[in-house]
PDB file of N, CA, C, O and CB in Angstrom:
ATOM      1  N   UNK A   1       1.434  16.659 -16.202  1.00  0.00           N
ATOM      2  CA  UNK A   1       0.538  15.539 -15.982  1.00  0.00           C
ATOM      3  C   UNK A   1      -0.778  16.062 -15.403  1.00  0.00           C
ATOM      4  O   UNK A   1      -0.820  16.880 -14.484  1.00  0.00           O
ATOM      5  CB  UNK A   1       1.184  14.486 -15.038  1.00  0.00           C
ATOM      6  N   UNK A   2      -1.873  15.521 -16.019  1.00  0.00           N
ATOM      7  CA  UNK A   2      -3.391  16.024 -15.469  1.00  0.00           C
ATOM      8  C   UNK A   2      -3.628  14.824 -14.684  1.00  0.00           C
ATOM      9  O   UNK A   2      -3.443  13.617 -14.836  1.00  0.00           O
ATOM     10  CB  UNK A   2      -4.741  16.341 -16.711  1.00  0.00           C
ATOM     11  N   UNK A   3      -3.967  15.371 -14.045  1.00  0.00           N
ATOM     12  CA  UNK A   3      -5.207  14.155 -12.927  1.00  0.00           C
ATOM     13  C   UNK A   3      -6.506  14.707 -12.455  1.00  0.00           C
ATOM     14  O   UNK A   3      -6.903  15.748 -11.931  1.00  0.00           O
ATOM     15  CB  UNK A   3      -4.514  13.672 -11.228  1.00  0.00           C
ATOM     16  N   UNK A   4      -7.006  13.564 -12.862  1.00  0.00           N
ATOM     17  CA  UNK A   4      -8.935  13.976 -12.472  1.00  0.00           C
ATOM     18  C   UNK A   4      -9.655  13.164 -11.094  1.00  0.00           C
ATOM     19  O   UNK A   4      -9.763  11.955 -10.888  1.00  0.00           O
ATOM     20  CB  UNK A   4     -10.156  13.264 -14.080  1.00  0.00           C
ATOM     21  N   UNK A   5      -9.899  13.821 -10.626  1.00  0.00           N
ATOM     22  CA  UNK A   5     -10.624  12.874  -9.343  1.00  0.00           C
ATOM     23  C   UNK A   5     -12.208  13.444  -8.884  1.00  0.00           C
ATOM     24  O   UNK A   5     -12.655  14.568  -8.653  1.00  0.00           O
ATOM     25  CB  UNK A   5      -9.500  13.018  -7.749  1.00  0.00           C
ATOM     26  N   UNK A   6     -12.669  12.363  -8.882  1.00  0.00           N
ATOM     27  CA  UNK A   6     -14.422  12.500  -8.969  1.00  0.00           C
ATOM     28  C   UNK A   6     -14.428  12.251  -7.089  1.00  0.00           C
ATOM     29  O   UNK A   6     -13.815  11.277  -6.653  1.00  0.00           O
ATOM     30  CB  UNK A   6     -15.552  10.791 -10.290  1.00  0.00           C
ATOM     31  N   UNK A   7     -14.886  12.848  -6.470  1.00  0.00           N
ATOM     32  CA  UNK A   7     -15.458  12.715  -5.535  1.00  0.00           C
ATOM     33  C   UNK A   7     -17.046  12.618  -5.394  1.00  0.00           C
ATOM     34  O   UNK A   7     -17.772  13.224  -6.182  1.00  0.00           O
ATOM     35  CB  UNK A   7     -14.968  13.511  -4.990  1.00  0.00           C
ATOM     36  N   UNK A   8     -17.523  11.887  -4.433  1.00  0.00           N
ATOM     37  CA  UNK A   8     -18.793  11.232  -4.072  1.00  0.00           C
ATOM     38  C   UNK A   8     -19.626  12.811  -3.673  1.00  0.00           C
ATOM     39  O   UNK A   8     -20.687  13.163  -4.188  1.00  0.00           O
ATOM     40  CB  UNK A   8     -18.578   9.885  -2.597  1.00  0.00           C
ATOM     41  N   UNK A   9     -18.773  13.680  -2.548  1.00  0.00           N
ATOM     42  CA  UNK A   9     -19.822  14.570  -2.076  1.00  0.00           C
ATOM     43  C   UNK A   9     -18.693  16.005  -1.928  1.00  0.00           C
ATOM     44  O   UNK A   9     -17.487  15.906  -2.156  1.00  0.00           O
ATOM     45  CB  UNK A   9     -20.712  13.898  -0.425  1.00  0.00           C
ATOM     46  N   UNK A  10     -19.271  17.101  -1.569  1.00  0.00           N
ATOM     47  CA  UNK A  10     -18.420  18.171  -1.617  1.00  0.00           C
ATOM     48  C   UNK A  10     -17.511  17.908  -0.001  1.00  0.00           C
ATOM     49  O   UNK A  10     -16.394  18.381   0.208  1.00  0.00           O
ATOM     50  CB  UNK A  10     -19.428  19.747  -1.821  1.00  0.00           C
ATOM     51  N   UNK A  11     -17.936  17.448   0.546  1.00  0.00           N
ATOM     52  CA  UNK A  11     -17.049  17.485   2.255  1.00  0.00           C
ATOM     53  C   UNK A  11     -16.320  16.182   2.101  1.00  0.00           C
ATOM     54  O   UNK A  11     -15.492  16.113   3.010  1.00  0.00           O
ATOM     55  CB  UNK A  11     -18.234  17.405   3.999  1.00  0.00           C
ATOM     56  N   UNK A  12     -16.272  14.910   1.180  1.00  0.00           N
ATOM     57  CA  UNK A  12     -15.341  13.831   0.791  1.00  0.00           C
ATOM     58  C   UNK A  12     -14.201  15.005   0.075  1.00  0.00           C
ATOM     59  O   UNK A  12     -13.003  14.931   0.347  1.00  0.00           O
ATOM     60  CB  UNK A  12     -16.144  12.453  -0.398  1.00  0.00           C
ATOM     61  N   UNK A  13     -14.612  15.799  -0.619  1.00  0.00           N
ATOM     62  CA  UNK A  13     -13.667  16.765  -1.957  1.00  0.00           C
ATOM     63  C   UNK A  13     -12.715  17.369  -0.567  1.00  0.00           C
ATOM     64  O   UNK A  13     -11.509  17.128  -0.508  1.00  0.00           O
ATOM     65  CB  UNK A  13     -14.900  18.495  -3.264  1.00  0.00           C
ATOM     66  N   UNK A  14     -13.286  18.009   0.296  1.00  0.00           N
ATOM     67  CA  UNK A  14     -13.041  19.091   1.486  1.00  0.00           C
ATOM     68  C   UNK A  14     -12.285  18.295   2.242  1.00  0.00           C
ATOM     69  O   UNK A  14     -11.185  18.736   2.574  1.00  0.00           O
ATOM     70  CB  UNK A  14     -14.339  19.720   2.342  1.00  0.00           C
ATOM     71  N   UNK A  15     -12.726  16.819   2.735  1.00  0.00           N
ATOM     72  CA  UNK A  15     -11.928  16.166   3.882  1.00  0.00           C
ATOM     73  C   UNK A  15     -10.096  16.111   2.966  1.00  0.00           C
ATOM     74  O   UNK A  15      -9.043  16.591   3.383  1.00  0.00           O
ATOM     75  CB  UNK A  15     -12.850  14.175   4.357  1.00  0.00           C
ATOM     76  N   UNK A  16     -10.331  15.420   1.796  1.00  0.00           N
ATOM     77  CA  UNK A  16      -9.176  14.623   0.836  1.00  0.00           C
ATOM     78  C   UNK A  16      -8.689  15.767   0.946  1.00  0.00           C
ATOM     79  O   UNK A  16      -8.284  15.685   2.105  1.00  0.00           O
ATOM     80  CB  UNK A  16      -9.372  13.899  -0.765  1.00  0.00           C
ATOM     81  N   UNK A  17      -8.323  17.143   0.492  1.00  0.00           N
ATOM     82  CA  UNK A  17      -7.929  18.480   0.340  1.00  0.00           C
ATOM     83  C   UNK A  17      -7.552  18.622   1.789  1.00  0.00           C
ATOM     84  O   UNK A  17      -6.384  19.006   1.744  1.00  0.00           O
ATOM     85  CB  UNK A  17      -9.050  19.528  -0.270  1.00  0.00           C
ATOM     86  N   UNK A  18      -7.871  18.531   2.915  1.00  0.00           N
ATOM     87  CA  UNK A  18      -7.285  18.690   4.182  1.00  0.00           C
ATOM     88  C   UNK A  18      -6.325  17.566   4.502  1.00  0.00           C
ATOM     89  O   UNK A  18      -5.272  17.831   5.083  1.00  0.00           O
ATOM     90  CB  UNK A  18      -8.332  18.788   5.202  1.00  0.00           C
ATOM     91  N   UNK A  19      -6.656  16.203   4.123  1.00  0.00           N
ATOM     92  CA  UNK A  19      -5.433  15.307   4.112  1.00  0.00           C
ATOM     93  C   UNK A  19      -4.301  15.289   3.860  1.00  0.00           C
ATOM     94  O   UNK A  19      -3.287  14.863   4.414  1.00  0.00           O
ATOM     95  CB  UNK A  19      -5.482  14.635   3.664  1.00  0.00           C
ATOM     96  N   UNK A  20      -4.544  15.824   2.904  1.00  0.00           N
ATOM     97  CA  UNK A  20      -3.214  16.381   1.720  1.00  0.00           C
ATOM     98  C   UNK A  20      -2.315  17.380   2.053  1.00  0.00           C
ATOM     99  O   UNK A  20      -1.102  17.244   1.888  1.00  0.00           O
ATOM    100  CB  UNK A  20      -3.741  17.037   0.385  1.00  0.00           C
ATOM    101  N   UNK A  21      -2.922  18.555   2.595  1.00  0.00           N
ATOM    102  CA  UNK A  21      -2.215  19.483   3.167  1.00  0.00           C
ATOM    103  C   UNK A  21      -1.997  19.092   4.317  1.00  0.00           C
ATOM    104  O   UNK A  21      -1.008  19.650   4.794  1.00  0.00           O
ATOM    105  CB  UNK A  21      -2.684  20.621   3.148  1.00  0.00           C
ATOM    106  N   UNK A  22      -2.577  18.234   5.117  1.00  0.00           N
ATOM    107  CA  UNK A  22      -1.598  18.188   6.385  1.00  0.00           C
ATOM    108  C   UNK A  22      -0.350  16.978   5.924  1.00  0.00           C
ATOM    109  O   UNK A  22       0.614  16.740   6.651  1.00  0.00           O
ATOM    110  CB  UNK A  22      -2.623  17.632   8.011  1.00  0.00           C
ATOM    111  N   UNK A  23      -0.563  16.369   4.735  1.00  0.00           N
ATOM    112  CA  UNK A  23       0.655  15.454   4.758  1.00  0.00           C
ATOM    113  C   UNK A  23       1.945  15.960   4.100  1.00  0.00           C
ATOM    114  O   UNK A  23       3.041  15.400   4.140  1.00  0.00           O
ATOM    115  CB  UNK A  23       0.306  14.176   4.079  1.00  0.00           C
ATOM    116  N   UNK A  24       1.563  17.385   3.345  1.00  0.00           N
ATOM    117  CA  UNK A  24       2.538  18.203   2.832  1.00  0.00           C
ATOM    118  C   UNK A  24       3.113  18.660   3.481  1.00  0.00           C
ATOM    119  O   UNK A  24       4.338  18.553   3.547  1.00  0.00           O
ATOM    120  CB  UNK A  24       2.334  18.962   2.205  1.00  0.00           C
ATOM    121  N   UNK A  25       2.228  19.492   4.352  1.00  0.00           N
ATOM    122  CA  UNK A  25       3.121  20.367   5.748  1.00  0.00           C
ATOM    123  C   UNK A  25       3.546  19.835   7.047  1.00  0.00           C
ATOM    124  O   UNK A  25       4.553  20.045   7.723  1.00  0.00           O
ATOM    125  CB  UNK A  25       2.303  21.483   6.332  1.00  0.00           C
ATOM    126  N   UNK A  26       2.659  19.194   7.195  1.00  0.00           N
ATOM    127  CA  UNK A  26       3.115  18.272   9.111  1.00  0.00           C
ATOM    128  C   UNK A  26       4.283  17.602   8.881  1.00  0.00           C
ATOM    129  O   UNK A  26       4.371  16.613   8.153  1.00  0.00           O
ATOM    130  CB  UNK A  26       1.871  16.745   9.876  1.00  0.00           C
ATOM    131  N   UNK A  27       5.520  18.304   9.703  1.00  0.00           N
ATOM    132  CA  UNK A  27       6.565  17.523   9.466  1.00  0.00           C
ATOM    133  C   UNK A  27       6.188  15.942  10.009  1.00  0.00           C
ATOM    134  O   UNK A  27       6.500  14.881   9.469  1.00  0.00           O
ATOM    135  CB  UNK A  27       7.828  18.213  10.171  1.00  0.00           C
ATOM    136  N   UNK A  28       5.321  16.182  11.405  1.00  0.00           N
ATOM    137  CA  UNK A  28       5.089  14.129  11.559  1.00  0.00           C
ATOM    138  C   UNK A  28       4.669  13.674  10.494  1.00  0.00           C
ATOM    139  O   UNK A  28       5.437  12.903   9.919  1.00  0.00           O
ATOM    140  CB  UNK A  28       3.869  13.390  12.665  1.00  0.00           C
ATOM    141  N   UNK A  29       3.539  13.919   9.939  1.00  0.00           N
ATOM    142  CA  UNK A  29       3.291  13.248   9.150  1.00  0.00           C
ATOM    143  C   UNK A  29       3.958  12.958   7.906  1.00  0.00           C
ATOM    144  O   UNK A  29       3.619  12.140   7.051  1.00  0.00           O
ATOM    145  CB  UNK A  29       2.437  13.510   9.072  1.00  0.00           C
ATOM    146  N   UNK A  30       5.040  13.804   7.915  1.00  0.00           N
ATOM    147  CA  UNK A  30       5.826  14.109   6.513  1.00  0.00           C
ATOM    148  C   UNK A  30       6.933  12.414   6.859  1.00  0.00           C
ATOM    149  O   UNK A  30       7.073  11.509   6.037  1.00  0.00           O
ATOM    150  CB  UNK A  30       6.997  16.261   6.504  1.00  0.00           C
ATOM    151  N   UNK A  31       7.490  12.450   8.146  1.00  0.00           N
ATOM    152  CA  UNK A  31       8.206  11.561   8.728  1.00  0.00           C
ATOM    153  C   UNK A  31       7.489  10.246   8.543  1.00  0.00           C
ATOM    154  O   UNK A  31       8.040   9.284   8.009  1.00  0.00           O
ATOM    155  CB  UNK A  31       8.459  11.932  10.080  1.00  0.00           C
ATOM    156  N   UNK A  32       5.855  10.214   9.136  1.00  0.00           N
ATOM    157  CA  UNK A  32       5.714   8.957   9.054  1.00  0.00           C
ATOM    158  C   UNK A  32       5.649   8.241   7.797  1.00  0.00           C
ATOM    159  O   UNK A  32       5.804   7.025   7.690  1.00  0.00           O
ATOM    160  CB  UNK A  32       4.784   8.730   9.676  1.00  0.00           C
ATOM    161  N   UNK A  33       5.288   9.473   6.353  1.00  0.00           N
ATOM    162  CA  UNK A  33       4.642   8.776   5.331  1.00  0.00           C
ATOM    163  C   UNK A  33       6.145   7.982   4.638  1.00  0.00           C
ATOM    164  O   UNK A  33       6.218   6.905   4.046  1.00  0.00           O
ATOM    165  CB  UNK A  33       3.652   9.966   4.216  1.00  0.00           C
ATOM    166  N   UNK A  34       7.202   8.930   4.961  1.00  0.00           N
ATOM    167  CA  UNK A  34       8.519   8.091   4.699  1.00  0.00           C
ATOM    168  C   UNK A  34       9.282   7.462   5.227  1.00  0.00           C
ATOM    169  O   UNK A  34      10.353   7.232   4.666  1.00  0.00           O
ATOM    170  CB  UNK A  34       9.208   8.476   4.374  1.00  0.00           C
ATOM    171  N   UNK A  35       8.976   6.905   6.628  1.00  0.00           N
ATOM    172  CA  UNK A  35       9.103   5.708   6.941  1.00  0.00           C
ATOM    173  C   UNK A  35       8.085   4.731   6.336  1.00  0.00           C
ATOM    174  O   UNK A  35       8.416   3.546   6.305  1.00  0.00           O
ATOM    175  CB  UNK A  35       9.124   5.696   8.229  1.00  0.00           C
ATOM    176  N   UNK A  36       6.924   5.076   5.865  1.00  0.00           N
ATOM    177  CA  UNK A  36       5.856   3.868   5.685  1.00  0.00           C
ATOM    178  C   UNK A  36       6.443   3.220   4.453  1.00  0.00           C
ATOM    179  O   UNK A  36       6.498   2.006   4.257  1.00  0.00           O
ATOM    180  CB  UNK A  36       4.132   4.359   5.432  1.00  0.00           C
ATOM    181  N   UNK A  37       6.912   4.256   3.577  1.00  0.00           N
ATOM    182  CA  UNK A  37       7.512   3.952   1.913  1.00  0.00           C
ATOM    183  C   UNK A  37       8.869   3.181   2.227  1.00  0.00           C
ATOM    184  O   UNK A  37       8.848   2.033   1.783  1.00  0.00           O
ATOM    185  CB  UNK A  37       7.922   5.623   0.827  1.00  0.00           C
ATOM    186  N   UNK A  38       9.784   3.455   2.739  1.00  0.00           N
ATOM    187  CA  UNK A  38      10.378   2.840   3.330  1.00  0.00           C
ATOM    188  C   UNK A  38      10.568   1.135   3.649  1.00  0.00           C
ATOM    189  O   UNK A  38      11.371   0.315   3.202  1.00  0.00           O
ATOM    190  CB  UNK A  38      10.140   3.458   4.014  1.00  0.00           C
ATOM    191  N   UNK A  39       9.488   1.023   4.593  1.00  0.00           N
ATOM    192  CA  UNK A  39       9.163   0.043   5.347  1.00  0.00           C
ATOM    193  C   UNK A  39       8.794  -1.289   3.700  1.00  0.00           C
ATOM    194  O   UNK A  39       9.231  -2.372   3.312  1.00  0.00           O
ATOM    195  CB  UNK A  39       7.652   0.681   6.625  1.00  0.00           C
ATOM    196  N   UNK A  40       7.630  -0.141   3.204  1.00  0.00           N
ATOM    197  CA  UNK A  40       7.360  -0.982   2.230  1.00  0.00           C
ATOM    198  C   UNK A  40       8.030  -1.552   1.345  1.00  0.00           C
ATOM    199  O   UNK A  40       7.810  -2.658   0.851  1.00  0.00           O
ATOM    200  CB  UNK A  40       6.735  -0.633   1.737  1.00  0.00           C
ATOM    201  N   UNK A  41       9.493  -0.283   0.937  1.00  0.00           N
ATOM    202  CA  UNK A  41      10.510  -1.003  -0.181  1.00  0.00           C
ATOM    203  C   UNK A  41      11.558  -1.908   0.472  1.00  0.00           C
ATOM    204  O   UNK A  41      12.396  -2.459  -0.242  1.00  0.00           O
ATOM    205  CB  UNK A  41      11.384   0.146  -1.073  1.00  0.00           C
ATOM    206  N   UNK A  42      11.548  -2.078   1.747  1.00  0.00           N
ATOM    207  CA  UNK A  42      12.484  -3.480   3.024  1.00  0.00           C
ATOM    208  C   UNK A  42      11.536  -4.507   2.383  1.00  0.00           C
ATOM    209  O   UNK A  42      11.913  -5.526   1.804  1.00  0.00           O
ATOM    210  CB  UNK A  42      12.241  -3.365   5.430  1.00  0.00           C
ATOM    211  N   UNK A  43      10.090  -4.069   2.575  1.00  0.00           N
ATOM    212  CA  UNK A  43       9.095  -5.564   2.396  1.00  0.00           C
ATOM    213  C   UNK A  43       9.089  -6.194   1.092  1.00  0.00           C
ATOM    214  O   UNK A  43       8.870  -7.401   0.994  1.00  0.00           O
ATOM    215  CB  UNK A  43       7.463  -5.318   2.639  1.00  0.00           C
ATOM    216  N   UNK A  44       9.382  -5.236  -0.224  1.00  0.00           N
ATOM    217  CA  UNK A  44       9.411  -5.731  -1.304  1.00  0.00           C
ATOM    218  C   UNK A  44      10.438  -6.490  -1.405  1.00  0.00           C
ATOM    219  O   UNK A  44      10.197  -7.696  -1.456  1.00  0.00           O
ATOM    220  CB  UNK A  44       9.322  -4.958  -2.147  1.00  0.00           C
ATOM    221  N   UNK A  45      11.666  -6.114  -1.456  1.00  0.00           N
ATOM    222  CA  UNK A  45      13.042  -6.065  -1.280  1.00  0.00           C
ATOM    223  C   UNK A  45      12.906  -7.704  -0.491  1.00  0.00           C
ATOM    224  O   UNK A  45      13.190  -8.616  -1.267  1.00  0.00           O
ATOM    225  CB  UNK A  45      13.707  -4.504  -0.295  1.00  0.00           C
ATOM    226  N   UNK A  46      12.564  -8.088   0.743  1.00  0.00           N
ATOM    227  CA  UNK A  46      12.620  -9.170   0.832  1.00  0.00           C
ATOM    228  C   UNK A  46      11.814 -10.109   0.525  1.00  0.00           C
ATOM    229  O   UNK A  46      12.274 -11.251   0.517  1.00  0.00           O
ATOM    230  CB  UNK A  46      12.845  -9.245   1.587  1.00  0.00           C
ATOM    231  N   UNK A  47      10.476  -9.913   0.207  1.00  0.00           N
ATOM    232  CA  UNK A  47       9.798 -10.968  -0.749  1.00  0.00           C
ATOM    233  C   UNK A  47      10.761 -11.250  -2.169  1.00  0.00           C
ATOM    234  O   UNK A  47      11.242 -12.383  -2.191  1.00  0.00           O
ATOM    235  CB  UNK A  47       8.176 -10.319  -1.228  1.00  0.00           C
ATOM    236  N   UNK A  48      10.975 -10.701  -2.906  1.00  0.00           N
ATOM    237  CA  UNK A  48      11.788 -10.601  -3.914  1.00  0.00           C
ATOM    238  C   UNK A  48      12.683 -11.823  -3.313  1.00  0.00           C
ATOM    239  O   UNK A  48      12.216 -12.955  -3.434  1.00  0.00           O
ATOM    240  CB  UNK A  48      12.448  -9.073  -4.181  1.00  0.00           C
ATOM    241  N   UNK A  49      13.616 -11.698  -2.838  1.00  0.00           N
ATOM    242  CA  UNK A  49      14.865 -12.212  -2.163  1.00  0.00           C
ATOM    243  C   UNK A  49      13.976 -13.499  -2.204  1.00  0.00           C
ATOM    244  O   UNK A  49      13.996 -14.266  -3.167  1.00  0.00           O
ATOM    245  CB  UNK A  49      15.536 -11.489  -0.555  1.00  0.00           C
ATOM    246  N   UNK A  50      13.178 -13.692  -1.073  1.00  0.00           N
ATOM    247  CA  UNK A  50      12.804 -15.108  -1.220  1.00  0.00           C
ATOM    248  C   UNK A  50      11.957 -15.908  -2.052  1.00  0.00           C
ATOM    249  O   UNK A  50      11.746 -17.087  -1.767  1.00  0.00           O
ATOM    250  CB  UNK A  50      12.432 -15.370  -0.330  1.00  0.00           C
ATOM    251  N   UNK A  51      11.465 -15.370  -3.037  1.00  0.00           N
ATOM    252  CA  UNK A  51      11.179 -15.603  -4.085  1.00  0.00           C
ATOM    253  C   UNK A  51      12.049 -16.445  -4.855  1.00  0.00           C
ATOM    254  O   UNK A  51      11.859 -17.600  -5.235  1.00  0.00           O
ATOM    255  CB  UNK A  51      10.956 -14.619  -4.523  1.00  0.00           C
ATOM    256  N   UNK A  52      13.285 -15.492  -5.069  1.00  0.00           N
ATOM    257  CA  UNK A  52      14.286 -16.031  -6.183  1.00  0.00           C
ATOM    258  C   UNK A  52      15.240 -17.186  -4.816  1.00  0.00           C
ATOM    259  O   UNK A  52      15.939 -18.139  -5.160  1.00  0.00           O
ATOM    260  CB  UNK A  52      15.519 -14.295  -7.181  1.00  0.00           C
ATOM    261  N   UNK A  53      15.113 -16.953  -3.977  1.00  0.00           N
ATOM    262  CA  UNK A  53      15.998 -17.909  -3.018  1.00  0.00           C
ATOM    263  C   UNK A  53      15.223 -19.378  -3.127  1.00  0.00           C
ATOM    264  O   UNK A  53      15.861 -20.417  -2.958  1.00  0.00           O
ATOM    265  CB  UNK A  53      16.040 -17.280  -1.226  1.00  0.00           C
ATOM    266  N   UNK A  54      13.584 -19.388  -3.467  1.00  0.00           N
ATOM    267  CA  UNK A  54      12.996 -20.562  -3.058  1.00  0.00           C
ATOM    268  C   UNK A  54      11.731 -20.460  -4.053  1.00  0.00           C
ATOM    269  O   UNK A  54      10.556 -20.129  -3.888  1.00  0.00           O
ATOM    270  CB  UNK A  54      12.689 -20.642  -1.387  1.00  0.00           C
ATOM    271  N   UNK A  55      12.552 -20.926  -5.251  1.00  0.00           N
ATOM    272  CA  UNK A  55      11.695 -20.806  -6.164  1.00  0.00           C
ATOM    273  C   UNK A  55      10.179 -21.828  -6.266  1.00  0.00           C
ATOM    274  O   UNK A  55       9.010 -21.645  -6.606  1.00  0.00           O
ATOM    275  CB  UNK A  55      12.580 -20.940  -7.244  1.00  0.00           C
ATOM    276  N   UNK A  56      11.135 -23.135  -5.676  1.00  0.00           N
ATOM    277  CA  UNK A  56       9.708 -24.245  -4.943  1.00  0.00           C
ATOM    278  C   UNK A  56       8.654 -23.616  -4.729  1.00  0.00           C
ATOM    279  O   UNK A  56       7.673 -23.777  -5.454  1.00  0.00           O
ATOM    280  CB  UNK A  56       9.875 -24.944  -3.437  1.00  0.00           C
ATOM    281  N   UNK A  57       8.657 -22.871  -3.809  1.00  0.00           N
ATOM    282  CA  UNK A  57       7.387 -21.875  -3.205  1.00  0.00           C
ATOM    283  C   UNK A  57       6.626 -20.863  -3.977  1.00  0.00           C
ATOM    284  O   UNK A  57       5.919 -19.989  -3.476  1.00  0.00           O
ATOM    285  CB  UNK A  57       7.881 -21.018  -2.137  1.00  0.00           C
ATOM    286  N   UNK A  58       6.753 -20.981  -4.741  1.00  0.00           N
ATOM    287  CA  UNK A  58       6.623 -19.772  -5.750  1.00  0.00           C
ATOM    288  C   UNK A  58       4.934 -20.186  -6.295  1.00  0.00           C
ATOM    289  O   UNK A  58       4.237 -19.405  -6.942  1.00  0.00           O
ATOM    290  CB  UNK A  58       8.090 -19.814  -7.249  1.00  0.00           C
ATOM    291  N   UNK A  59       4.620 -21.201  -5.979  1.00  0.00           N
ATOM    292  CA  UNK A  59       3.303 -21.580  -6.922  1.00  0.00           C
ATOM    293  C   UNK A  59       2.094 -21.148  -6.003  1.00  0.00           C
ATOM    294  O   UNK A  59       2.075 -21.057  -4.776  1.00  0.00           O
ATOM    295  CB  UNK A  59       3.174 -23.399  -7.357  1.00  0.00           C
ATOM    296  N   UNK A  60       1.394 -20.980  -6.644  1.00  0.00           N
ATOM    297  CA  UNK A  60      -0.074 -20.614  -6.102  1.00  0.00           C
ATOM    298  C   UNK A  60      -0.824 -21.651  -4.964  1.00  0.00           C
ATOM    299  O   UNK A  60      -1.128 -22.813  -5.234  1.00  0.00           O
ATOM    300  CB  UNK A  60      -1.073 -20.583  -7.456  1.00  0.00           C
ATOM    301  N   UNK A  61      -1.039 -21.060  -3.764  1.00  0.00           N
ATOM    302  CA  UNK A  61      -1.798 -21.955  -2.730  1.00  0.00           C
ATOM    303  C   UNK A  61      -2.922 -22.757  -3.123  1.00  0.00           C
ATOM    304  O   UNK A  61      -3.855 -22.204  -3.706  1.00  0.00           O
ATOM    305  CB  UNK A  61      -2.309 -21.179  -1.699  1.00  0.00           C
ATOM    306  N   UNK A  62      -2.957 -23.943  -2.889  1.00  0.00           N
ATOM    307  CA  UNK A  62      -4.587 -24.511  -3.153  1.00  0.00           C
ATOM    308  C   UNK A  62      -5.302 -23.823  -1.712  1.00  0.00           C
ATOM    309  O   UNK A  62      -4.953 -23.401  -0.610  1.00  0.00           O
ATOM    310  CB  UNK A  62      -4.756 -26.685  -3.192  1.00  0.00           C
ATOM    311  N   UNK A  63      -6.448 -24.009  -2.475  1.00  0.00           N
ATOM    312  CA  UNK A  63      -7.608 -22.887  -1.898  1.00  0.00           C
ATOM    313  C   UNK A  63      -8.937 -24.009  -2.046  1.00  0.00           C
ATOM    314  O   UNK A  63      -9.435 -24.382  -3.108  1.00  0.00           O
ATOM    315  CB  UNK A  63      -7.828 -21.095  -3.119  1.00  0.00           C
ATOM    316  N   UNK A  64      -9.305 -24.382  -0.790  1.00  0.00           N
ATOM    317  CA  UNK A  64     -10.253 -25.861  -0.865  1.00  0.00           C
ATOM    318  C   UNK A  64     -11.525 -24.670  -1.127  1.00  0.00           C
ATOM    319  O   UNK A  64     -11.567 -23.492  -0.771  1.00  0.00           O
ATOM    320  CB  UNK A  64     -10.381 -27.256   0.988  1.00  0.00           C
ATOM    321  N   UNK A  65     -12.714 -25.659  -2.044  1.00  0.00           N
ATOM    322  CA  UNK A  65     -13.801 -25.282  -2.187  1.00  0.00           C
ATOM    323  C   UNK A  65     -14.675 -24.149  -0.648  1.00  0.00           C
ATOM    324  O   UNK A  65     -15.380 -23.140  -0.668  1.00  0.00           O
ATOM    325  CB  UNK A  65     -14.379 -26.729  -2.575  1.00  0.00           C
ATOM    326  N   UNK A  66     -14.388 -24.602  -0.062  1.00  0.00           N
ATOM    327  CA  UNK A  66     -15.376 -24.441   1.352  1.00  0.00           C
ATOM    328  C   UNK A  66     -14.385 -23.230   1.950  1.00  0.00           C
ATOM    329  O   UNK A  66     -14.778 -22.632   2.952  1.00  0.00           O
ATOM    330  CB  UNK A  66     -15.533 -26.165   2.622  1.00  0.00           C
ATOM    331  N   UNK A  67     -13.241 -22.903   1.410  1.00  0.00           N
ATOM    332  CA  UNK A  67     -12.494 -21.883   2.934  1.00  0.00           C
ATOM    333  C   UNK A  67     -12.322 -20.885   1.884  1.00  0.00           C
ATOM    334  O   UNK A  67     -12.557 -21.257   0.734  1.00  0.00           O
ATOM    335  CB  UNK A  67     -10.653 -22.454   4.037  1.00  0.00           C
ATOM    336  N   UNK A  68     -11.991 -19.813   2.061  1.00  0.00           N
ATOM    337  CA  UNK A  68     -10.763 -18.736   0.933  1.00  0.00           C
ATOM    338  C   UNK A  68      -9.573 -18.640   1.628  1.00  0.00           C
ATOM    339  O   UNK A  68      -8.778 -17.743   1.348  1.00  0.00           O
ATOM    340  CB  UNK A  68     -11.208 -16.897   0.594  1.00  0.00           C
ATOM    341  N   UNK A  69      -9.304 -19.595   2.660  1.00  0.00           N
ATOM    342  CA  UNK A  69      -7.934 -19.422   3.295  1.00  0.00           C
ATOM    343  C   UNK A  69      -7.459 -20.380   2.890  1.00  0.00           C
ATOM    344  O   UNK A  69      -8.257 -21.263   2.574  1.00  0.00           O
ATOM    345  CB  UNK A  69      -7.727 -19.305   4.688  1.00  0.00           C
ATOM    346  N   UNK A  70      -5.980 -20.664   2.710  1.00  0.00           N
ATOM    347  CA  UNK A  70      -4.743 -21.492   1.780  1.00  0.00           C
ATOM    348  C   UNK A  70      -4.926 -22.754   3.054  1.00  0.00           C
ATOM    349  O   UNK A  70      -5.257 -22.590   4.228  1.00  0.00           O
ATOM    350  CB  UNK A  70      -2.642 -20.461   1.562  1.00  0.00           C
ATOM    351  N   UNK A  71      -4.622 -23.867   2.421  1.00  0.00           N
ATOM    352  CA  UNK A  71      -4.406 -24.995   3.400  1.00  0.00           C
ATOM    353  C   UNK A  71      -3.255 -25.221   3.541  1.00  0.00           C
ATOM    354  O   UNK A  71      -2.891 -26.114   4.307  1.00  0.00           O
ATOM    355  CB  UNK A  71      -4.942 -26.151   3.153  1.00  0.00           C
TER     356      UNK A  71
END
């Protein structure tokens, strides 16, 4: 598999390349990134669940002209 990634400046290229290697090697960070994946497939896992538990709910919020928050 190829992957291409355009970076903005050479020290964005330099920072991302130091990210990376510390998330390869730092065992913390190795720990936290798989608890985060984790965490996230509990969160899917129960949206799912209540989804199919309460299908009522399932429809799209009205969204009044004036707010972008659900009423």
């Amino acid at each position: 598999m190829n992957i291409q990634i355009k970076f903005q400046s050479y020290e964005e290229m330099l920072l991302s390349i130091e990210r990376m290697y510390i998330m390869e090697y730092s065992p913390v960070a190795r720990k936290i990134s798989k608890e985060r994946s984790e965490n996230t497939a509990i969160a899917l896992e129960n949206t799912q669940h209540l989804m199919t538990a309460y299908p009522e709910n399932n429809k799209q919020p009205y969204l009044s002209p004036t707010s972008r928050y659900p009423i």
